[in-house]
N, C-alpha and C positions, 0 to 999 in steps of 0.2 A: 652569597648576598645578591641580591636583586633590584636592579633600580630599572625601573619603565611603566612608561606614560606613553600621554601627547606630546610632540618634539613642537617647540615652539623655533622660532627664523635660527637660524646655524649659527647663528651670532652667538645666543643664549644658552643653547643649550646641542650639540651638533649631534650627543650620539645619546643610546641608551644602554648600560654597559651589563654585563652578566660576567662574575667573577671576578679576581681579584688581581688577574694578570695583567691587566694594560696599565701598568706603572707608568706613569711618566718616564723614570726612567728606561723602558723599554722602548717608549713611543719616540723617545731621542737618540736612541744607539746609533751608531754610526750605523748605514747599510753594507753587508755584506754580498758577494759573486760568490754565485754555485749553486746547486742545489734541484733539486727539483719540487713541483708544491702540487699534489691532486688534490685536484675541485671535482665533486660530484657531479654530473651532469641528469639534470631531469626526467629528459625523454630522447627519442633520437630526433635531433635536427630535420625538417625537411630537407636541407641540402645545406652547402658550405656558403652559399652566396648570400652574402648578409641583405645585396639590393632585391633580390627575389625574394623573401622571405619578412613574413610579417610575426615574428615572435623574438623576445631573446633569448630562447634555447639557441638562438643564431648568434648573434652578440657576442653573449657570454663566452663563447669558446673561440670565434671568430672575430671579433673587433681585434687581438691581438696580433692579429697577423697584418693588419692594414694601417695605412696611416689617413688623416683627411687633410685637405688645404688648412684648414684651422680646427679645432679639437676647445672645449671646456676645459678647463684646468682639474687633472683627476685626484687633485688632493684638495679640493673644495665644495663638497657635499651641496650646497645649493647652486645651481644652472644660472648664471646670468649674463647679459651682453659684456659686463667687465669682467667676468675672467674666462674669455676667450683669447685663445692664444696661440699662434702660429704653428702649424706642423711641418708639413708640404711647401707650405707656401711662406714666407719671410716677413712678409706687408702686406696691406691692402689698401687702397685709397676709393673713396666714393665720391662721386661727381657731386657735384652741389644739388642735384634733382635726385639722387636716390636711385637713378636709374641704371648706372651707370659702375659695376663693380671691380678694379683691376686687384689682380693679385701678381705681387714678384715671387717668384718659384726658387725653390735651395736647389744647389748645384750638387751635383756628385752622387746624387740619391741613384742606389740599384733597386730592382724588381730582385725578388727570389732568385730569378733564373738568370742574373746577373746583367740583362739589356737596363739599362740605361732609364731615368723616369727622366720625362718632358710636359713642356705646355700640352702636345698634342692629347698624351695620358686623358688630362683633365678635360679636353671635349671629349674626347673620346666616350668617356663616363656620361659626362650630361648627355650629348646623344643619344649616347643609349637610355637611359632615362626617361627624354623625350618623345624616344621611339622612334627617331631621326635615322637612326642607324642598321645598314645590314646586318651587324651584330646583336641579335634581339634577345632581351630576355622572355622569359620561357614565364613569369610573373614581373606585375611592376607596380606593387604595392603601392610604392611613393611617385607614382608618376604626376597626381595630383599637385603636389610642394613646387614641379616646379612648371607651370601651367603658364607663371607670368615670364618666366626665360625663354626669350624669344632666343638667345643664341649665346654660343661663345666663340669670341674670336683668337686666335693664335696669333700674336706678333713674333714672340720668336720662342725660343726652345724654353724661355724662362719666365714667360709673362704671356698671363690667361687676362681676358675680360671677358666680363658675365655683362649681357645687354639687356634689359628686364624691359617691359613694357610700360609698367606702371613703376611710381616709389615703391621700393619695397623693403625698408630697414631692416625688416625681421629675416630676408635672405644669407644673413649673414648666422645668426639663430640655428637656422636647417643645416645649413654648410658645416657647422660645428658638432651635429648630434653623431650616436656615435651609428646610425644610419646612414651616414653617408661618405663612408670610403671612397677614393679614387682606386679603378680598375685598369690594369693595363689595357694597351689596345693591343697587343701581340697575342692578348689569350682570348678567346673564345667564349661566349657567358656559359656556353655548354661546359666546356673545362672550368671554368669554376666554380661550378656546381659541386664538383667531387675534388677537385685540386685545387684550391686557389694560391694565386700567384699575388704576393702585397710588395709591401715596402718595408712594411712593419717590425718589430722589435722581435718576433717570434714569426718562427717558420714553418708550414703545414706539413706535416709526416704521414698521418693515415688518421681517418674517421671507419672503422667496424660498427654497423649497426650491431645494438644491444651490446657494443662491450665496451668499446671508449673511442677518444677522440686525442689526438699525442700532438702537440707540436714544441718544436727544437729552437733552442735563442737561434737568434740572426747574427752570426759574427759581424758581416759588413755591416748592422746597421749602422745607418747616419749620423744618429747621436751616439758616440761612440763610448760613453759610459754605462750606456745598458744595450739591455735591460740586463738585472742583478741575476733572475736566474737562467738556469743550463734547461730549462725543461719546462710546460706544463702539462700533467695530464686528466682527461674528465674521464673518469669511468661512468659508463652510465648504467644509472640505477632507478630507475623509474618508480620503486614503490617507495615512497616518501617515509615510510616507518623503517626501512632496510638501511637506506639511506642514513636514517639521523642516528642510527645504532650504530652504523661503519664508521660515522664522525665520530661518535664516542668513543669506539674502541679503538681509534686513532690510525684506521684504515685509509681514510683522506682527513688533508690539511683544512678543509674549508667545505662551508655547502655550500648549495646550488643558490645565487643570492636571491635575499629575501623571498627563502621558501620555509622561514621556520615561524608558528604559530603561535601565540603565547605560549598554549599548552606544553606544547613542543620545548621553547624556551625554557621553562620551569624544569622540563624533564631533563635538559642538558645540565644546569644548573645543578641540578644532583647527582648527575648521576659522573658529570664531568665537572667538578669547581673551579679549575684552571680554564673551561673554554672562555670567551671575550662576543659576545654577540651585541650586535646594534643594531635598532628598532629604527624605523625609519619609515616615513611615507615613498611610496613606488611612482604617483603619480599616471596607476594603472587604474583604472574603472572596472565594476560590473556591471554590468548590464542587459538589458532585455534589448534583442533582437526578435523582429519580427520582420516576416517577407511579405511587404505589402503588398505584393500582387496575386496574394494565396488566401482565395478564400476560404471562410470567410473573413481572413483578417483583411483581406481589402476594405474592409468595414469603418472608418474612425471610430464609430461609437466601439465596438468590439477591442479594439488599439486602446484606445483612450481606458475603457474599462480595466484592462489588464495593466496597464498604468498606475489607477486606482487600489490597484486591489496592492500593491505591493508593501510592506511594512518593512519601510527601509531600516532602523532602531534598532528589529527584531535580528536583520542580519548580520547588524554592526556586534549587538551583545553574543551573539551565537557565534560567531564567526571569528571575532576578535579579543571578546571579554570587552568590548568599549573601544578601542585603540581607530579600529578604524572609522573615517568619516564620509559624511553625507555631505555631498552639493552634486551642483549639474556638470558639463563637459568639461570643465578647468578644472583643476586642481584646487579647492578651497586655502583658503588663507590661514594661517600665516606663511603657511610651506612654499603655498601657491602664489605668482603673484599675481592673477587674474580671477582668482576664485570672489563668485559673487555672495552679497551679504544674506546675513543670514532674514534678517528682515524680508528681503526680498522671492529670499529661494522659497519660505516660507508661503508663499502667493504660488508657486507651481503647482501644474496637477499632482497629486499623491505626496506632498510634502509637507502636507498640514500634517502636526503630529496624532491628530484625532483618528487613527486609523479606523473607526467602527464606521464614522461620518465615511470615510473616504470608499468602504466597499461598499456601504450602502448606495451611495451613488454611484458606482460600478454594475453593483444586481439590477439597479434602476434601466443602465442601458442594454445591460444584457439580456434582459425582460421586453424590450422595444423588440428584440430581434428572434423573439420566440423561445429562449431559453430561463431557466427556473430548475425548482427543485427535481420536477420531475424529467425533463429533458435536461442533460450535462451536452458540454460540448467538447470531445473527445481531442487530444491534441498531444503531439511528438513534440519533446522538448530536447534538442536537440547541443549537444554541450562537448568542447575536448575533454578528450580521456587523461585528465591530469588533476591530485586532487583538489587546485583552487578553484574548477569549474565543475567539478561533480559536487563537490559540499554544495554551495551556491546554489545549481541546480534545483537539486533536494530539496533546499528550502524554499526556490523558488515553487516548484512543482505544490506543495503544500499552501501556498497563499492562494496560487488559481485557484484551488478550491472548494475556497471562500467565497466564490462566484461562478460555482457552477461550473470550471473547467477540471475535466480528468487529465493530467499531462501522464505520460509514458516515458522514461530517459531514454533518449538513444547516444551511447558514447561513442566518441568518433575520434579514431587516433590523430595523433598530435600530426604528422605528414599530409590528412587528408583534412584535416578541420579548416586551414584557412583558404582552400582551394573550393572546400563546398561550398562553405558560404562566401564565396566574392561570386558562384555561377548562379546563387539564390537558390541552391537545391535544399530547401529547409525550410518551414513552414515558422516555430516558433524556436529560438536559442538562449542560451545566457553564456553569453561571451564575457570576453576579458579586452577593453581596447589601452593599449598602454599609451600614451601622449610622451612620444620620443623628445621633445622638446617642452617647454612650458613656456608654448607662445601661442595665441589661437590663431595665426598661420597655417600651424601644424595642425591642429585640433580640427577647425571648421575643414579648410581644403578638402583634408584627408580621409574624415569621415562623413564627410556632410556635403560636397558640393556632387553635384551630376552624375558626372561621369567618372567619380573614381570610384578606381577598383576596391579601395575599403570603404566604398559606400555600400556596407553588409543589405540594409533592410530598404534599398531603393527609393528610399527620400530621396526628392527634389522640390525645392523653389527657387526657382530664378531671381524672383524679388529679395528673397535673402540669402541669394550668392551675390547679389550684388553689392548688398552689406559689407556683406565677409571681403571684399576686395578694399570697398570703403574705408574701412577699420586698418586695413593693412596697410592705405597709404596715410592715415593719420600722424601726423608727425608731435601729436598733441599727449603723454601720456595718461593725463586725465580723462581726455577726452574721448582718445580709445577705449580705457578702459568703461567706461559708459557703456560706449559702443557694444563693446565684449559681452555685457552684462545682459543689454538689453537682447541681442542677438541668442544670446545663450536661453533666456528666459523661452524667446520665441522655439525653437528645439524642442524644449520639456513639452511647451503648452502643443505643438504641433503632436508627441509622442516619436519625435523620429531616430531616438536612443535613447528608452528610460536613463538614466544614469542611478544603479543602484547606491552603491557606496564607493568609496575610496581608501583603495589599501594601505595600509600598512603594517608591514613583516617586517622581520629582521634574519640578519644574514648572520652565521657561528664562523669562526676560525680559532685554531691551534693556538696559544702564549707566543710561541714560537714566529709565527707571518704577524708581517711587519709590510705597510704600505699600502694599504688598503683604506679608501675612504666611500663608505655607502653613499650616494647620491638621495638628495632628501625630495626633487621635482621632477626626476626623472631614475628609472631605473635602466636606462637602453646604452649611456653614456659614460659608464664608467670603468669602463673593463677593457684600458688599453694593455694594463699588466706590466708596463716597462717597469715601473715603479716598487715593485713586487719584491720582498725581498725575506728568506728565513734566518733564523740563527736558531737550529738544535746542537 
């Protein structure tokens, strides 16, 4: 039996379920100690370093081993400022101006390797971050986020302050995602690349390209009731059909999260009646990149056209059967709580639902620049080798066109795709950007503002980075979200990341795993794993 849709706020409706195993009474068992539970693993990791690394193939296997100052509540599917909740850190208190952040530190806390965690720990991390540090990383994704941390200071072994320049409410938001671990300062970013050293509930063993990824419970961990189990391990299995076969035949406990597609789902559904799978938005985008300074996309009109031409509808029905949705860089509502109205999105380039209107006035600008029937304009369409961004692709390739553009796929394995495009060696892409948080903190900084490094396609305005700071010190929720709205509008109209659609998949696991909650605004945040528990 089959229930899935649209997930409307986690209140109503939290999960979408497949088969007939999630009894209530199972979902209340007491938790059991022991065990070990394999999750699939996708593709191989770039590396083990969750702050270098811009995908959850990193997360997923690695958030377990770390702990942050403060963490989301991982048994509460929707991301919000109230249920943030202490990890690392015990308290926090915020100056009356917002600028001003102290955190008190839990005592007794080991690293893996048994030295001792401190205040120091926690600069140590932001520094490096900020690039403060002789300790550099080697990528720094999220250096953006904290742009307005002018410092932290150390009072003593057990109490950190975060010094911000401006208000920034939403720093507390970042601090929580599951992006942002505390690193020791005794290790090297070079060592954990390949070994990382946490605090975490589980303890790193070995990562073998193409075979798995193993880590071992933390006996000292700090919260000394978990985590539940002895083990987790990812085999990696990279072709997505081998993969949901090995689930079935009860090879691994769980898949890779939210890699399974309706189709997918139906097929477990039969072929497995006991699995339990939940549909849930990711809070991941698709979208069009392009290298504005690659002609001839350095062109607007050429940008803009290719904007036009895309038929967002046709990707959601092909790709989804319906499930997944359409708006600009937030997360659409109700899931989202900044996604703008549909009235509004409505008014964007390429979101009128008249697609015939919308390419015709694409050939129109394509035309201005010498191209037509008879002249195409030949173009690399550049995409990870994994399959949510080759389908995508495909379809995208087929709307160019519509207007005149021949695209070519070039697939680019999962180690080298977020390094190409942060040095813009790529003309045209259809990326995957996932919004680790759902605040436009995260959103705009990260992808949008100057100089960061996940500004893929080279956008800049000044006048609306200045916005984006605007907005962050707003203490108005209404009034922000305005803000957001308007800001966000400005993006689409500028073309400076189409925003195709917005996912939503759902993740399978065994009758058996217990403690598992898919997050519904974020898929980066939920995989501390302590929680985790079997009964076979």
């Amino acid at each position: 039996m089959t229930f899935f849709g649209n997930l409307t706020r986690f209140a109503t409706a939290c999960a979408v379920v497949t088969g007939v195993a999630a009894s209530v009474a199972a979902m209340a068992a007491e938790p059991k100690h022991g065990g070990t539970i394999k999750i699939y693993q996708r593709d191989n990791p770039p590396s083990a370093s969750i702050h270098e690394e811009a995908t959850y193939s990193v997360n997923v296997p690695f958030m377990a081993v770390f702990n942050n100052l403060v963490l989301y509540k991982q048994d509460v599917p929707q991301n919000s400022m109230s249920d943030i909740v202490p990890e690392l850190a015990t308290s926090w208190k915020w100056s009356g101006d917002y600028k001003t952040l102290t955190f008190m530190l839990r005592k007794g806390v080991k690293w893996h390797d048994g030295k001792p965690f401190t205040a120091q720990d926690v600069k140590c991390t932001f520094d490096m971050l900020k690039g403060t540090s002789a300790n550099k990383f080697r990528k720094n994704p999220r250096k953006a986020w904290y742009d307005n941390l002018e410092n932290v200071s150390v009072e003593n072994d057990f109490q950190a302050t975060f010094h911000l320049g401006h208000p920034q409410p939403a720093m507390l938001a970042l601090l929580a995602s599951g992006y942002s671990p505390i690193y020791p300062c005794h290790v090297s970013a070079r060592d954990m690349r390949v070994h990382p050293i946490g605090t975490g509930p589980f303890k790193f063993v070995e990562f073998k390209q193409n075979e798995d990824i193993k880590l071992v419970r933390n006996r000292d961990y700090w919260k000394k009731d978990r985590p539940y189990l002895d083990a987790i391990e990812y085999p990696i299995i990279t072709n997505r059909s081998t993969a949901m076969l090995a689930f079935v035949a009860g090879k691994v406990d769980m898949t890779f999260p939210t890699e399974v597609t309706p189709p997918i789902q139906r097929d477990i559904a039969k072929q497995d009646p006991t699995a339990v799978c939940v549909s849930a938005p990711t809070n991941v985008s698709t979208n069009l990149i392009v290298n504005r300074d690659a002609a001839p996309f350095n062109e607007p009109d050429i940008r803009m056209a290719m904007a036009l031409a895309i038929d967002r509808k046709a990707f959601v029905d092909i790709l989804s059967e319906g499930q997944n949705k359409i708006g600009g860089t937030m997360l659409p509502a109700p899931d989202g709580v900044w996604g703008m109205p549909d009235d509004m999105l409505r008014k964007m380039p390429g979101y009128d639902p008249d697609v015939a209107k919308n390419r015709e006035q694409a050939r129109a600008l394509m035309a201005k620049h010498g191209y037509g029937p008879d002249k195409h304009l030949k173009v690399k369409v550049s995409t990870r080798n994994i399959a949510q961004y080759r389908d995508a692709a495909v379809i995208l390739i087929d709307h160019l066109k519509t207007i005149w553009m021949d695209g070519e796929l070039e697939e680019v394995e999962s180690s080298n795709w977020f390094a190409k495009v942060a040095r813009k060696d790529y003309a045209v892409g259809l990326n995957l950007t996932g919004n680790a948080v759902d605040d436009p903190d995260q959103a705009f900084f990260e992808n949008y503002s100057c100089k960061s490094e996940r500004n893929y396609t080279g956008y800049c305005n000044p006048a609306l980075e200045k916005l984006f700071e605007a907005q962050s010190q707003e203490l108005d929720q209404a009034k922000r979200k305005q803000m957001v709205w308007d800001i966000d509008f400005k993006l689409q109209e500028d073309v400076a990341r189409p925003i195709i659609f917005h996912s939503t998949q759902a993740t399978c696991w065994k009758p058996y795993v217990h403690g598992f909650s898919p997050m519904v605004n974020s898929s980066y945040n939920g995989f501390r794993f302590e929680d985790l528990w079997v009964d076979k």
